[in-house]
N, CA and C atoms as an extended XYZ file, in Angstrom:
303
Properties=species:S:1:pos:R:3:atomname:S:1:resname:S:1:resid:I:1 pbc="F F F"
N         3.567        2.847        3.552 N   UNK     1
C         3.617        2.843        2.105 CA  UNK     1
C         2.302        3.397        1.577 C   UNK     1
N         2.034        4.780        1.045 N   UNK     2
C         1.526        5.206       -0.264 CA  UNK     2
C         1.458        5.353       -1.545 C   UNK     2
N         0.454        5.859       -1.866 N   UNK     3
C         0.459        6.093       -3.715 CA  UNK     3
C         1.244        5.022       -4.220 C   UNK     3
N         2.162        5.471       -4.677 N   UNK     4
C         2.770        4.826       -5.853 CA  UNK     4
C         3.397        3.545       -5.569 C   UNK     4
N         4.210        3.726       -4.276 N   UNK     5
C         4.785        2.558       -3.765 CA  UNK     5
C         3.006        1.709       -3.239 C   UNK     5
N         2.175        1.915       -3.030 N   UNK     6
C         1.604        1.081       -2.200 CA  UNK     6
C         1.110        0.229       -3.748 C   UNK     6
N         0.861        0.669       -4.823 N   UNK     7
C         0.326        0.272       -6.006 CA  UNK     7
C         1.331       -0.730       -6.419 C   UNK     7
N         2.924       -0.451       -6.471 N   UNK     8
C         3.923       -1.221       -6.993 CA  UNK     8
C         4.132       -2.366       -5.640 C   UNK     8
N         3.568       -2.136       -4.869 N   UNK     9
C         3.919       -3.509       -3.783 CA  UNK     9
C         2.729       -4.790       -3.972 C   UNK     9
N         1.671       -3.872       -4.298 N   UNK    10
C         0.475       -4.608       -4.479 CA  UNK    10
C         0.598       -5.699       -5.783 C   UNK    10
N         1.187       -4.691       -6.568 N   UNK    11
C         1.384       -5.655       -8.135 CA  UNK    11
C         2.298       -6.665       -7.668 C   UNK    11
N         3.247       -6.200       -7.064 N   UNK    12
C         4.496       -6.974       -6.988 CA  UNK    12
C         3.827       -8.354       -6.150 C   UNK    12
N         2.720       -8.379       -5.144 N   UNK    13
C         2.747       -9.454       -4.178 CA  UNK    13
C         1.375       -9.988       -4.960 C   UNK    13
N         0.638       -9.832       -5.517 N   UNK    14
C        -0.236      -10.255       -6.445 CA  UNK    14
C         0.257      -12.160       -7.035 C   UNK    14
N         1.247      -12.109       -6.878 N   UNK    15
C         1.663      -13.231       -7.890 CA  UNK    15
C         2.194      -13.907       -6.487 C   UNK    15
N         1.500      -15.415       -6.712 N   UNK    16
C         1.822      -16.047       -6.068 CA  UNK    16
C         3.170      -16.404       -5.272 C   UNK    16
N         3.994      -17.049       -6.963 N   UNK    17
C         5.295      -17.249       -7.349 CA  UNK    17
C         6.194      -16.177       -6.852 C   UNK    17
N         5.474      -14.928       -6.853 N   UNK    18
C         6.332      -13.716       -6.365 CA  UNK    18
C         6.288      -13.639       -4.662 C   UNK    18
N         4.877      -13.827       -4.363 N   UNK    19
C         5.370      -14.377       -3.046 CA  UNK    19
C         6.119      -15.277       -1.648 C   UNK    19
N         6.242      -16.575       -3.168 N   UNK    20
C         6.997      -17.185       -2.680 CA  UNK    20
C         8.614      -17.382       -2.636 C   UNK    20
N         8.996      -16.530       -3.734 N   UNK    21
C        10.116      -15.759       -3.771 CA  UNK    21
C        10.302      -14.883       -2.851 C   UNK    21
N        10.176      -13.693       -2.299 N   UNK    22
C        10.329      -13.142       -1.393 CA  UNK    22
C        10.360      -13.846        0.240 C   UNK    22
N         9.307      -15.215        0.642 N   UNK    23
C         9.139      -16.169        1.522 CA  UNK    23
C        10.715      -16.650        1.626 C   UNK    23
N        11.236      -17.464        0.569 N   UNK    24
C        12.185      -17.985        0.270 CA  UNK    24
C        13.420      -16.685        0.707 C   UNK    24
N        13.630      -15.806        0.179 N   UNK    25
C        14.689      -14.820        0.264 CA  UNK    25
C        14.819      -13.880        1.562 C   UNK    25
N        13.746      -14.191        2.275 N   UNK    26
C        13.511      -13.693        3.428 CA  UNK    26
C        14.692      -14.556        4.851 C   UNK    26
N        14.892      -15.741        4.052 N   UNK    27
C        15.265      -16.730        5.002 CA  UNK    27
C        17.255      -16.439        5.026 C   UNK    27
N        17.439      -16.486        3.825 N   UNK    28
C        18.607      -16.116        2.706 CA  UNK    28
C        18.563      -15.488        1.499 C   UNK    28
N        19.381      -14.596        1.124 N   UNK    29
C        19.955      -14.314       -0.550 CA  UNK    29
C        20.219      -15.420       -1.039 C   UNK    29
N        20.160      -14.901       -2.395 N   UNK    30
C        20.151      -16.218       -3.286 CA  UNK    30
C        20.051      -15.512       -4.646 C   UNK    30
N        20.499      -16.485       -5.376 N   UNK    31
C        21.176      -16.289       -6.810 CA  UNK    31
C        19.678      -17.001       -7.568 C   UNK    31
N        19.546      -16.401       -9.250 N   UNK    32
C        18.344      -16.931       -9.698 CA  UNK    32
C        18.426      -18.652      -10.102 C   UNK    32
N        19.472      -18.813      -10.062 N   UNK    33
C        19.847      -20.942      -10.341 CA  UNK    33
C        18.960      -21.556       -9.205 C   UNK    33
N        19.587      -21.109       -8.036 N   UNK    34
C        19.455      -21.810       -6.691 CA  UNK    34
C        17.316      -21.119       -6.363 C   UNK    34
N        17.234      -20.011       -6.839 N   UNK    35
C        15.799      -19.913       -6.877 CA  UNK    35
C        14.831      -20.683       -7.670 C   UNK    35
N        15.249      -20.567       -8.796 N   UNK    36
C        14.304      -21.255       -9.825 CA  UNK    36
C        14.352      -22.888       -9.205 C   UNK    36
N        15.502      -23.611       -8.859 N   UNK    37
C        15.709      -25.257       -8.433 CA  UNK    37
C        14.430      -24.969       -7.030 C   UNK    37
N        14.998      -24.370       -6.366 N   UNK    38
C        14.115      -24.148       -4.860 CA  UNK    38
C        12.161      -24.472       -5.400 C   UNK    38
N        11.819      -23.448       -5.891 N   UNK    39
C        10.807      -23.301       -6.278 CA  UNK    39
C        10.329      -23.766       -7.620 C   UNK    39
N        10.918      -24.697       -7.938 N   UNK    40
C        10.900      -25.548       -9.460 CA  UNK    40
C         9.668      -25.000      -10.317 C   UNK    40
N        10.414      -23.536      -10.719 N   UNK    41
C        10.390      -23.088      -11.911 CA  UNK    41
C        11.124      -22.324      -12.875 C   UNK    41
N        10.895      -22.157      -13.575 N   UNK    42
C        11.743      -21.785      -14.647 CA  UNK    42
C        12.857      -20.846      -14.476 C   UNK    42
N        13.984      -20.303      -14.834 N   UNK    43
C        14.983      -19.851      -14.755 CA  UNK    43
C        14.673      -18.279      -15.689 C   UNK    43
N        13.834      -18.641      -16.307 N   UNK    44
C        13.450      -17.161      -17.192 CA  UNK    44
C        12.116      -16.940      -16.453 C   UNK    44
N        11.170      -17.516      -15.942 N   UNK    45
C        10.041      -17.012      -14.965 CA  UNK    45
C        10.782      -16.338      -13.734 C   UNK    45
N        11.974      -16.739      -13.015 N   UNK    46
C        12.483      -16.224      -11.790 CA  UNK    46
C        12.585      -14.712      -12.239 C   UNK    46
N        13.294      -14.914      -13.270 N   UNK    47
C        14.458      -13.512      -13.742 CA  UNK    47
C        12.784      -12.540      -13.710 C   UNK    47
N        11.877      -12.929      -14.505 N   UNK    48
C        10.532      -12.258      -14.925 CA  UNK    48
C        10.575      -11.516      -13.292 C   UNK    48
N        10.352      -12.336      -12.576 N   UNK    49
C         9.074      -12.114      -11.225 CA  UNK    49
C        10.236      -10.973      -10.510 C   UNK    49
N        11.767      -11.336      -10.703 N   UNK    50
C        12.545      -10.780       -9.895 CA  UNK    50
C        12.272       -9.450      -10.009 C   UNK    50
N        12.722       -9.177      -11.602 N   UNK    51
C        12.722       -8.331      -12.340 CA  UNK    51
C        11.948       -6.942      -11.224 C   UNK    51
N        10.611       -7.578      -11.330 N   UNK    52
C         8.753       -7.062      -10.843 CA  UNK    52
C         9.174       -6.621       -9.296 C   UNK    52
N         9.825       -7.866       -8.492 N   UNK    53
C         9.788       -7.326       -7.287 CA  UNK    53
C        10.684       -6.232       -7.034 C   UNK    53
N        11.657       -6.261       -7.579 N   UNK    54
C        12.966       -4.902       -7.704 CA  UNK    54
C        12.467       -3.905       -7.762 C   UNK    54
N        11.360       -3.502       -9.026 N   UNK    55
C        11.025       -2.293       -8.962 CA  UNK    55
C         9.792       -1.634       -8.513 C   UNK    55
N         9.587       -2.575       -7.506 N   UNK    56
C         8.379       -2.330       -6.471 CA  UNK    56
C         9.558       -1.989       -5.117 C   UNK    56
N        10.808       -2.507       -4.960 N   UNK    57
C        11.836       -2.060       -3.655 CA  UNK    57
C        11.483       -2.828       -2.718 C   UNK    57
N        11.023       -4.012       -2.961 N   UNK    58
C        10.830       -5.205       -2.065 CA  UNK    58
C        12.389       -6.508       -2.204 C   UNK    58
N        13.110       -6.125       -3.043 N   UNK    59
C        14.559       -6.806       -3.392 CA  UNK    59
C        15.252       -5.663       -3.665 C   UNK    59
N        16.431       -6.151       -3.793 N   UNK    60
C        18.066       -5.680       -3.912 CA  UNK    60
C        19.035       -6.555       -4.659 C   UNK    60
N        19.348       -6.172       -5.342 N   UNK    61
C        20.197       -6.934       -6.236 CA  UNK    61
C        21.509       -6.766       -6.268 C   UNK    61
N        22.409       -7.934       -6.291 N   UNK    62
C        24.219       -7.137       -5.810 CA  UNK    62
C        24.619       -8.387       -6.767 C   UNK    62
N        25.710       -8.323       -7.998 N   UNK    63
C        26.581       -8.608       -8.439 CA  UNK    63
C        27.719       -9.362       -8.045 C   UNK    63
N        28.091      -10.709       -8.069 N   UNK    64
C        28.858      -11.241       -7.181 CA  UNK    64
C        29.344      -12.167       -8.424 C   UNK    64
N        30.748      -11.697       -8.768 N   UNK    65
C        30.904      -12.371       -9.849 CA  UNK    65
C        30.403      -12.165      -11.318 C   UNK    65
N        29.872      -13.099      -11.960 N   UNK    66
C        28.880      -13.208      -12.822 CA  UNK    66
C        27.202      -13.831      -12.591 C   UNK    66
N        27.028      -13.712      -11.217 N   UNK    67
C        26.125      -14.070      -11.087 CA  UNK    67
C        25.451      -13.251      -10.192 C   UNK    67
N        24.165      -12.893      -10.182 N   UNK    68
C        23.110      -12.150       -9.383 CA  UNK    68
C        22.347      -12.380       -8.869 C   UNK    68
N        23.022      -12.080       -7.026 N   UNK    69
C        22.257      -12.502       -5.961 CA  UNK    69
C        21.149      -11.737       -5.362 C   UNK    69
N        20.122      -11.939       -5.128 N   UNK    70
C        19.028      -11.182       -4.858 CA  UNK    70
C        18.682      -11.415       -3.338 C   UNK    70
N        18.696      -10.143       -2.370 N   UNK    71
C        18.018      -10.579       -1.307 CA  UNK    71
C        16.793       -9.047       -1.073 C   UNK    71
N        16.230       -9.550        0.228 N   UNK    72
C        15.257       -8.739        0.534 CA  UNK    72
C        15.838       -7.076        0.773 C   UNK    72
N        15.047       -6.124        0.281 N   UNK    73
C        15.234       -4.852        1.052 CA  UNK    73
C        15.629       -4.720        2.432 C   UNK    73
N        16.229       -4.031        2.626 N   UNK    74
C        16.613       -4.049        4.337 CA  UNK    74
C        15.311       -3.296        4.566 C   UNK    74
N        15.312       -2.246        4.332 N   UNK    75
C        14.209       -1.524        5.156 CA  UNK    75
C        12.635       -2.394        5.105 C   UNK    75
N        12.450       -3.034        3.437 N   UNK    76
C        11.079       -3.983        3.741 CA  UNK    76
C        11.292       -4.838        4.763 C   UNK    76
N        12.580       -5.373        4.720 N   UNK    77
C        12.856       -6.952        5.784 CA  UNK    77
C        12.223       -6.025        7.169 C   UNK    77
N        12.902       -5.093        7.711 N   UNK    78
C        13.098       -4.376        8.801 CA  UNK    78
C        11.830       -3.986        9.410 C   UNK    78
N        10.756       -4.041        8.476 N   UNK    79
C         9.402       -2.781        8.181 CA  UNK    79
C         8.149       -4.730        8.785 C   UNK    79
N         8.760       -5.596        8.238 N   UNK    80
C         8.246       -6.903        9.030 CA  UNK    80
C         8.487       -7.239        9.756 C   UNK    80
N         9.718       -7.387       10.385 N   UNK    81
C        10.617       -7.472       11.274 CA  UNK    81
C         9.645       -6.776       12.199 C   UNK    81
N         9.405       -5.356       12.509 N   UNK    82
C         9.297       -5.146       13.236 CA  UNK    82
C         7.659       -5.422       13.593 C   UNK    82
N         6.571       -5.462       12.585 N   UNK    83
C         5.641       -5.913       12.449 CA  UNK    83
C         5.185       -7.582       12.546 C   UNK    83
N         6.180       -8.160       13.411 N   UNK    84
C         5.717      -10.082       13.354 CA  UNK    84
C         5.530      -10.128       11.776 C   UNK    84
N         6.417      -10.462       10.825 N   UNK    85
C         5.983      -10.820        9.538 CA  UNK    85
C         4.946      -10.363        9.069 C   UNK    85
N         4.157       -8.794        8.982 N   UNK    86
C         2.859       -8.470        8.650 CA  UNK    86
C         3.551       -7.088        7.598 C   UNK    86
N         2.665       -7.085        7.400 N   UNK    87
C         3.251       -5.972        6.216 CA  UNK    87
C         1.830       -5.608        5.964 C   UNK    87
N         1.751       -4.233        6.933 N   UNK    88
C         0.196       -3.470        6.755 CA  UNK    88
C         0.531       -2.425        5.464 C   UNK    88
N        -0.140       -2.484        4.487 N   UNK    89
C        -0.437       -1.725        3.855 CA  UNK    89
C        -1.452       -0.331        3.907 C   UNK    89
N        -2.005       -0.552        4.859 N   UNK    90
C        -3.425        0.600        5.447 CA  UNK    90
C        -4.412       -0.108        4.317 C   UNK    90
N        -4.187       -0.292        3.065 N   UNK    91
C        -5.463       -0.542        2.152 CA  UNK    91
C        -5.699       -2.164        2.458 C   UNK    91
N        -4.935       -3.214        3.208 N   UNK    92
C        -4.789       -4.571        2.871 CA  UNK    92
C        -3.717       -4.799        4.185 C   UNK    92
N        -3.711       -5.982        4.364 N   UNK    93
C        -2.567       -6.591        5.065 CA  UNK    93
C        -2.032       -8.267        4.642 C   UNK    93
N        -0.683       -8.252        4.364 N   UNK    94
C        -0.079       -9.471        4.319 CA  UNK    94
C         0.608       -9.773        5.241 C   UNK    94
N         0.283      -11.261        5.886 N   UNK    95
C         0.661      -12.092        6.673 CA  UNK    95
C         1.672      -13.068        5.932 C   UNK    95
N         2.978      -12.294        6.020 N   UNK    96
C         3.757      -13.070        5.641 CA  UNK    96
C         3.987      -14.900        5.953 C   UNK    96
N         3.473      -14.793        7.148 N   UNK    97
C         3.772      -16.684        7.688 CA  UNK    97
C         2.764      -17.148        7.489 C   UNK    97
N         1.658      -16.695        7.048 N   UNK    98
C         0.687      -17.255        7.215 CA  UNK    98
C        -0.130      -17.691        5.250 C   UNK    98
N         0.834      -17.049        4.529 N   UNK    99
C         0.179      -17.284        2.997 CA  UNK    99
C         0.772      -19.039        2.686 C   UNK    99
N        -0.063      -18.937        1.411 N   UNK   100
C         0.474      -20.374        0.849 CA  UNK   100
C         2.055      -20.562        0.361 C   UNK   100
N         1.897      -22.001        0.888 N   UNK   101
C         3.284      -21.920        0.318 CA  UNK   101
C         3.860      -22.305       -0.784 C   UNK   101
């Protein structure tokens, strides 16, 4: 990941809450009800953070019903996956198992 994407991943993992969303969705998809209860916060903060990680391409969003389930990128999941949960950026590295929870 460069330029532009490396800037929109950075913003995107900046936020705690956003990291722990992605932690959480990493495990399972999940709908923003069952996120916000998980991580007891707000239901309009989820939608916020989701929003952020989407257009950084760290989530995927699919329509199921009337409700919107969010899981990880395949290729981000895939890109840790193959990295032990690390996600080198070249400028930085996140240790996915290893942040707060």
């Amino acid at each position: 990941m460069t330029g532009i994407d490396c800037l929109a991943v950075l913003k995107a993992l900046s936020d705690l809450t956003r990291v722990r969303i992605i932690r959480l969705l990493l495990k399972a998809p999940s709908g923003v009800n069952e996120i916000a209860r998980q991580l007891k916060v707000s239901q309009y903060n989820v939608s916020k953070h989701l929003r952020i990680l989407c257009a950084a391409k760290l989530l995927e969003m699919k329509k199921q019903g009337r409700q919107h389930v969010y899981k990880v990128d395949p290729n981000f999941k895939s890109r840790l996956a193959a990295n032990r949960n690390v996600l080198n950026l070249d400028c930085c590295c996140f240790y996915f198992d290893k942040l707060p929870k």
